[in-house]
C-alpha positions in Angstrom: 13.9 20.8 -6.5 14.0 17.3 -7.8 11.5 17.5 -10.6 13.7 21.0 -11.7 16.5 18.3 -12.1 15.1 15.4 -13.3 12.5 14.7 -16.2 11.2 11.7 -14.9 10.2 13.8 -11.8 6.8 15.6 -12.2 4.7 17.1 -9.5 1.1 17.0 -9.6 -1.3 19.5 -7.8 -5.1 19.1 -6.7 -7.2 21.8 -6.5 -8.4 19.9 -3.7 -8.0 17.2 -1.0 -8.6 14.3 -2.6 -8.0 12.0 0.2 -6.3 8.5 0.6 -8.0 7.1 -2.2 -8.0 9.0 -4.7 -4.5 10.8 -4.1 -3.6 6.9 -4.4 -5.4 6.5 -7.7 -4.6 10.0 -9.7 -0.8 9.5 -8.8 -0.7 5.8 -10.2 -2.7 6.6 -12.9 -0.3 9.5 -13.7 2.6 6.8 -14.2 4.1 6.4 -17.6 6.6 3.5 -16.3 4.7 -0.5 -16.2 6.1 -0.6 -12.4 4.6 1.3 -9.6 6.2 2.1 -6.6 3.8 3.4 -3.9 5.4 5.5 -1.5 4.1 8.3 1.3 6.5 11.9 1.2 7.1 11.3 4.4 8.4 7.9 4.6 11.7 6.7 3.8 13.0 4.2 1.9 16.4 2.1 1.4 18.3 3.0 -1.7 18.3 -0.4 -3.0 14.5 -0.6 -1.7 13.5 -0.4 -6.1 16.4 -1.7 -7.2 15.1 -5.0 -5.2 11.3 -4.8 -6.2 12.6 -4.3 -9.9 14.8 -6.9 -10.1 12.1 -9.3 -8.3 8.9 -8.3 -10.8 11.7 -8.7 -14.1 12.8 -12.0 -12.6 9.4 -13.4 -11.4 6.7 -12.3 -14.2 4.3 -14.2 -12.4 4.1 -11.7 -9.4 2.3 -8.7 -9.7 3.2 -6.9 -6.7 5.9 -6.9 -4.1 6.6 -5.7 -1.1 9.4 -5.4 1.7 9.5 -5.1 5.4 9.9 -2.0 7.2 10.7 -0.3 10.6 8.7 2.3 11.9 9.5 6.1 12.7 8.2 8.5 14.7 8.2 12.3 13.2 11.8 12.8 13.5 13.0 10.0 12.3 13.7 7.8 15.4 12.7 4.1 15.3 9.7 3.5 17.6 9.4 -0.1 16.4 11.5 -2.7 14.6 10.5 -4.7 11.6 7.4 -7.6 11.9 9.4 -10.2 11.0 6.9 -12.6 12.7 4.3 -11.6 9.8 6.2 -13.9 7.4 5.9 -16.9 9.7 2.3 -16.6 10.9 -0.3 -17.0 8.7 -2.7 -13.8 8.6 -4.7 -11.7 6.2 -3.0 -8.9 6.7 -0.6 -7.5 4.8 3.0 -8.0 6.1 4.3 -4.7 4.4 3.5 -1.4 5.1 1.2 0.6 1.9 4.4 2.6 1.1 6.9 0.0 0.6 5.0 -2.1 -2.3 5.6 -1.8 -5.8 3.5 -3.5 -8.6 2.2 -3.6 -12.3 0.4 -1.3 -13.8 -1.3 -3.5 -15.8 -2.4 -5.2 -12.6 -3.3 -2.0 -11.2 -5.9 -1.4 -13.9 -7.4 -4.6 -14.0 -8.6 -3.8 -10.3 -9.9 -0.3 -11.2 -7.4 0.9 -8.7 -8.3 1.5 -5.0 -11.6 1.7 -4.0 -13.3 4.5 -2.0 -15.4 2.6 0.2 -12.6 1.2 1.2 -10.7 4.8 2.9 -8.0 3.6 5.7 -7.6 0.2 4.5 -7.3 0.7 0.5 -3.9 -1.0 0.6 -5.8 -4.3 2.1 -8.3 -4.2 -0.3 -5.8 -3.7 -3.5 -3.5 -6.3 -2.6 -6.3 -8.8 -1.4 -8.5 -8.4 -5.1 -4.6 -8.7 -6.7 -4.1 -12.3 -5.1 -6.8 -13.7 -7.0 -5.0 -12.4 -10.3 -1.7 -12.7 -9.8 1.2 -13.8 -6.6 2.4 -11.3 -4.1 5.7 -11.5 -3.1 7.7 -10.3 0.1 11.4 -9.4 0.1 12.2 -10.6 3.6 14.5 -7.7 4.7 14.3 -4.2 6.4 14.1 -1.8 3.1 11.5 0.9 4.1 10.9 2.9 7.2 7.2 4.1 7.7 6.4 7.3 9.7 3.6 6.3 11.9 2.7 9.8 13.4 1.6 11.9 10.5 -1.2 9.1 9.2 -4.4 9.6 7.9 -5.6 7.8 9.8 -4.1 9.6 12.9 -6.0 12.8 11.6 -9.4 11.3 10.7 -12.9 11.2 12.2 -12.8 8.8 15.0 -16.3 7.4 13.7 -15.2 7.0 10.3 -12.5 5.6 11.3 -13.9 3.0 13.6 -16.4 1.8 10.8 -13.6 1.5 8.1 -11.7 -0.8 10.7 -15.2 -2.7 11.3 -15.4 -3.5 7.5 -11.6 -4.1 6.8 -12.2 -6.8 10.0 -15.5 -7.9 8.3 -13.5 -8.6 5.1 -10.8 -10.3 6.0 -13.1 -12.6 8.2 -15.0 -13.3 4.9 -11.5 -14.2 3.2 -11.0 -16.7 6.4 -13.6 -18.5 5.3 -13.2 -18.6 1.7 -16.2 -16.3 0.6 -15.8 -13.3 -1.7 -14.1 -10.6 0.1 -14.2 -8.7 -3.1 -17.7 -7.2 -1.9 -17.3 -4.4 0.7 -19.0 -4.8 3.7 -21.9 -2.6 4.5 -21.2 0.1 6.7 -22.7 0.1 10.2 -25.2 1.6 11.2 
């Protein structure tokens, strides 16, 4: 419907499942635009959610991604849990934006070589965390994005597979902790 009423809309279709990662990497690769948002079908965002990022990457140059805060949603829409505001005030390795609400530069994008497949369920972590040695990350501080929760990946995944991508995103940020080179994925378990 959109993409029939707007050029700037295209679809793109895989033969197959691509997964996370590479769904991830063929849509941002597909961008024309210097600014990426990242965003899930099923999420929602603010309408100024963009407007906010834009105006924050053309008025910072020195930040390469952004992100915002964000409530999230069960399947039909209700909020099951308010916004982490804590995450802004307590020092963590993790992310304190969901994947879907960040937006960054292309340029930045490529640099990294995109998301990497060893790193399924956590590829977000792992893009942000090799950006931070290039370039800042910055957080607008306010609500703009709702994430669905139910409808994950990583809700529909091999429990195994999913228990060792946890163990190396873990592994990683305790590596970053201690100030060695994250950048190298963890071995998988065994």
């Amino acid at each position: 419907y959109w993409a029939a009423r707007d050029p700037r809309i295209r679809l793109l279709h895989a033969e197959k499942n691509l997964g996370p990662v590479q769904s991830s990497n063929v849509v941002a690769r597909a961008a024309r635009a210097k600014l990426v948002a990242r965003m899930d079908a099923d999420d929602l965002s603010c309408r100024e959610r963009l407007a906010e990022e834009v105006q924050l990457l053309h008025e910072y140059p020195d930040v390469g991604i952004v992100g915002c805060l964000s409530d999230m949603i069960d399947v039909s829409g209700c909020k099951i849990r308010d916004t982490d505001k804590w995450r802004l005030v307590r020092r963590s390795a993790f992310l304190p934006f969901a994947h879907g609400a960040i937006m960054y530069r292309r340029e930045i994008f490529e640099m990294l070589a995109g998301y990497r497949d060893p790193c399924k369920y956590w590829e977000d972590q792992d893009l942000v965390w090799r950006a931070a040695k290039l370039t800042k990350v910055a957080v607008i501080p306010r609500t703009l994005f709702r994430h669905r929760q139910w409808t994950s990946t990583r809700f529909v995944c091999d429990p195994g597979e999913l228990e060792q991508a946890i163990d190396r995103v873990y592994q990683a940020a305790d590596r970053l902790g201690e100030g060695k080179d994250f950048v190298q994925i963890p071995d998988q378990p065994r």
